[in-house]
N, C-alpha and C positions, 0 to 999 in steps of 0.2 A: 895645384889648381890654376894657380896665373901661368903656367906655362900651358895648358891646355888652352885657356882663353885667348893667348898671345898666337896658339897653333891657331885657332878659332877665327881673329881678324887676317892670320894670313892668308888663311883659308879665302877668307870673304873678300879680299883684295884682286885676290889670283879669279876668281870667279866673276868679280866685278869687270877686272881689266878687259877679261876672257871677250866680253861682248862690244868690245871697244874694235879690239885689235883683231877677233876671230878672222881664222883663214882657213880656207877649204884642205882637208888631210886627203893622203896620196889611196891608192884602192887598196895597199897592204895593209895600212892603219885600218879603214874606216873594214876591211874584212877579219882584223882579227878581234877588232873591239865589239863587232856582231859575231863572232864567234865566242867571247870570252861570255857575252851574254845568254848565248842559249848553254853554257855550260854551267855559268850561274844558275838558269832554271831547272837543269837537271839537276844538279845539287840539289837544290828547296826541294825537288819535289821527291828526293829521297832522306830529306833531310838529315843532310851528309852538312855539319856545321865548320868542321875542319878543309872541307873541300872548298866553301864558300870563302873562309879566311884565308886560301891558298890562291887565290885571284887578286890578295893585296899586296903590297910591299911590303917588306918587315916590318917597317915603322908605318903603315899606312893606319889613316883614322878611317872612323866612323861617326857621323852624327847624326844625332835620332831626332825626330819632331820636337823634343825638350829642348835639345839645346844639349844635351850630354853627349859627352865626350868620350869614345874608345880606340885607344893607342895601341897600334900591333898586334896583330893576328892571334895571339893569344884572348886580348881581350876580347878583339872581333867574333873568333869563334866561339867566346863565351857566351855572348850576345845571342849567338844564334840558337848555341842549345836551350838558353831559358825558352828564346820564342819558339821554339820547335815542341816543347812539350806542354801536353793537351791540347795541339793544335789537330782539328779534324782536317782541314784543307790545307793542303803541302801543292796547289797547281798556280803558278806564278807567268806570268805575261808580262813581259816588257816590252814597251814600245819605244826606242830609239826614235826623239825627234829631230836633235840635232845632231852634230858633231863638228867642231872648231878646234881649229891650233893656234892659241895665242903665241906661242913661241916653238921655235923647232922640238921635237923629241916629248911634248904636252901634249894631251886634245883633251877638250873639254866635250863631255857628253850629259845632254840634258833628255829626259825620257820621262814615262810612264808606266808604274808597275801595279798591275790588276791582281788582287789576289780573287780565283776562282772558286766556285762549286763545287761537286762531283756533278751536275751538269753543265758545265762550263759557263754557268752564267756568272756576271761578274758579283762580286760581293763589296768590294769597295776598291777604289783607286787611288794612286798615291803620287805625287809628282816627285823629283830626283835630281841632283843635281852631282855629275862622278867627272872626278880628275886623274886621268892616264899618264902615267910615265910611262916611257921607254926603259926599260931596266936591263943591261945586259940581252939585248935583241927580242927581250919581251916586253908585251903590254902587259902594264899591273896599273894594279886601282893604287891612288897614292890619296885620295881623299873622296869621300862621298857625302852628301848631306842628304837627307831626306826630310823631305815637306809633311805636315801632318796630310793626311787622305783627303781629296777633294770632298767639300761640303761632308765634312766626318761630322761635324758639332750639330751634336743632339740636347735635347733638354729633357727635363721629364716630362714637360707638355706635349712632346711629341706622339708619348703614350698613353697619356689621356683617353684613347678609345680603349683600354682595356680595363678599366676603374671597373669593377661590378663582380657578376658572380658568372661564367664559364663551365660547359659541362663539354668533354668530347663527346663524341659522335657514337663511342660503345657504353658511353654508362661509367665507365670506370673511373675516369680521372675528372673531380673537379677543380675550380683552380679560379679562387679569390685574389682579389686587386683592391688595397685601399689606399689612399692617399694618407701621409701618418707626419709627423713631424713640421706641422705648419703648412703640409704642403711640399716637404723639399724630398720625401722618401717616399718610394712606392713598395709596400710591405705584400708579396703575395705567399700565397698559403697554397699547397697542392694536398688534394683528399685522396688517394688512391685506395680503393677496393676491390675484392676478388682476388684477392692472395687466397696462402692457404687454410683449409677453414674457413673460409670467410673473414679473414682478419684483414684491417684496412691501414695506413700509414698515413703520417703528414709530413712535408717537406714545405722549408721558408726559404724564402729570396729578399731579400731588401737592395733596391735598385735605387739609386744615387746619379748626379752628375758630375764628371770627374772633373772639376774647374780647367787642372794643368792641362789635361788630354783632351777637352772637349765632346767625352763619349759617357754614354752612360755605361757604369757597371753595376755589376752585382753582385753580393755575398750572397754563398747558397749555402742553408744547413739542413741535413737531412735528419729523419725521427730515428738514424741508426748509429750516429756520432760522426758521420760524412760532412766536411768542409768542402767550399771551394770559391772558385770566382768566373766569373762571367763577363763580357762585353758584348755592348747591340753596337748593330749595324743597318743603318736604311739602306736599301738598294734600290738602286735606281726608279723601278719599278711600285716605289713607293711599300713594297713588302717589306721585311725584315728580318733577320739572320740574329741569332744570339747564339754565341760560342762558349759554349765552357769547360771546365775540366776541373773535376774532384776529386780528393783523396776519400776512399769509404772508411766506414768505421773499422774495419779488416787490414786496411793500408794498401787496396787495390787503386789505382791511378785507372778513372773514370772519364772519359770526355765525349762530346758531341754537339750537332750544332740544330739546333731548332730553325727552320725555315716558318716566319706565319703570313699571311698573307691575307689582309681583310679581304672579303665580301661586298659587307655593308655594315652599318653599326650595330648588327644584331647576328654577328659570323664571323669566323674566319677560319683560312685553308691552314692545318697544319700538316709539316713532317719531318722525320729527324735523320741524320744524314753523317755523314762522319764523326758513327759509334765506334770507341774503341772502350777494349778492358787488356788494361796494362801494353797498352798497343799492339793490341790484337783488332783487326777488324773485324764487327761485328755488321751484320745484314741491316738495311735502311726500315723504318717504320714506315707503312705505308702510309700515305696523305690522311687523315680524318677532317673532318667539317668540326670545329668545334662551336657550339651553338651559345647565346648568351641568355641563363638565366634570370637574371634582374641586374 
């Protein structure tokens, strides 16, 4: 651990220095470091986690919004399969703002990385901070840091308007909101009916503020012995994204992401969008109005 923290202030030196001494790189550099990029987003967006860790150095880090620390393409790529599974959206945009070379055979590159939609709208954005060596006639990442996502900190007052009782727009799904725990948990209940027979189901969420992350997440349990977890996302647009991914009670690997989108305080747009079962893609839920019963 003290030597990852000791990688960690070297880290912050060399990046510190970076905007002292930065100097403009030659067109070879500044074309293969936007190349290396768009081959990163191909990666993500096949969620190819080995190919992503093949753009670092051997010993190149990774540090995440926490503060944690990943040494070498091994653990790099480990990193990426946990975030890769039950993740609905795999479309990544980066936007190269700078590029500087504090010292010959270095370039420091500072950007932005938008994770998308499946309509390419943004869902949230995240700022970056990446260190290029020269390594035997190639560019490799030799250090990256990443910022937690611009304006990511949510609270649970944010969802406040959904406290009450909820019905979709066919009848079928109702979908309770109570404030529970002094106020610090939002406990929802979903009613589904018109199975078979006429047999109906309830499913729980309990929504939290994550202090470390500053996002809210959420435990889901469903009436069939189905776990899982959840994270919201504001977008831009004042709408909101909830992403999550379950195991059923069968041990099928479940995910998708909830788009809702208020109205007014008596409505909102729903619809669900990067469904998979066992990462199979399944067809989009089309938009419903879900309307608010009390």
């Amino acid at each position: 651990m003290l030597g990852k923290f000791k990688l960690l202030m070297a880290l912050t030196c060399l990046i510190f220095n970076s905007t002292v001494a930065g100097a403009a790189i030659d067109k070879s550099a500044d074309a293969a470091i936007r190349e290396q990029a768009k081959t990163y987003e191909a990666a993500f967006a096949r969620g190819d986690a080995k190919a992503i860790a093949d753009l670092w150095t051997e010993q190149g880090t990774l540090v995440d919004p926490r503060g944690d620390i990943r040494v070498g393409r091994a653990e790099i790529a480990q990193t990426y399969v946990e975030h890769f599974k039950g993740m609905a959206f795999r479309t990544l945009d980066i936007q190269i703002k700078s590029l500087e070379s504090p010292v010959p055979g270095t370039v420091i590159e500072r950007g932005v990385t938008t994770l998308l939609d499946d309509k390419k709208q943004p869902i949230f954005s995240a700022p970056y901070t990446a260190v290029h060596q020269l390594t035997n006639g190639r560019w490799l990442i030799s250090q990256v840091v990443e910022s937690a996502p611009a304006a990511a900190r949510t609270s649970l007052g944010d969802l406040q308007w959904l406290v009450g009782q909820w019905q979709s727009g066919d009848g079928v799904m109702t979908m309770t909101n109570n404030l529970i725990g002094n106020g610090k948990l939002l406990l929802t209940t979903f009613e589904k009916s018109g199975g078979a027979a006429g047999s109906s189901e309830s499913d729980f969420m309990v929504t939290a503020e994550n202090a470390k992350t500053g996002r809210l997440t959420s435990s889901l349990f469903d009436s069939k012995g189905g776990t899982g977890q959840g994270v919201w996302h504001r977008l831009p647009d004042g709408s909101w994204a909830f992403q999550w991914h379950r195991s059923t009670g069968t041990g099928a690997a479940v995910s998708a992401t909830h788009l809702m989108a208020p109205v007014d305080g008596n409505g909102f747009k729903w619809r669900t969008t990067g469904r998979t079962v066992n990462r199979e893609h399944l067809a989009d839920i089309p938009e419903t109005l879900v309307t608010r019963k009390k």
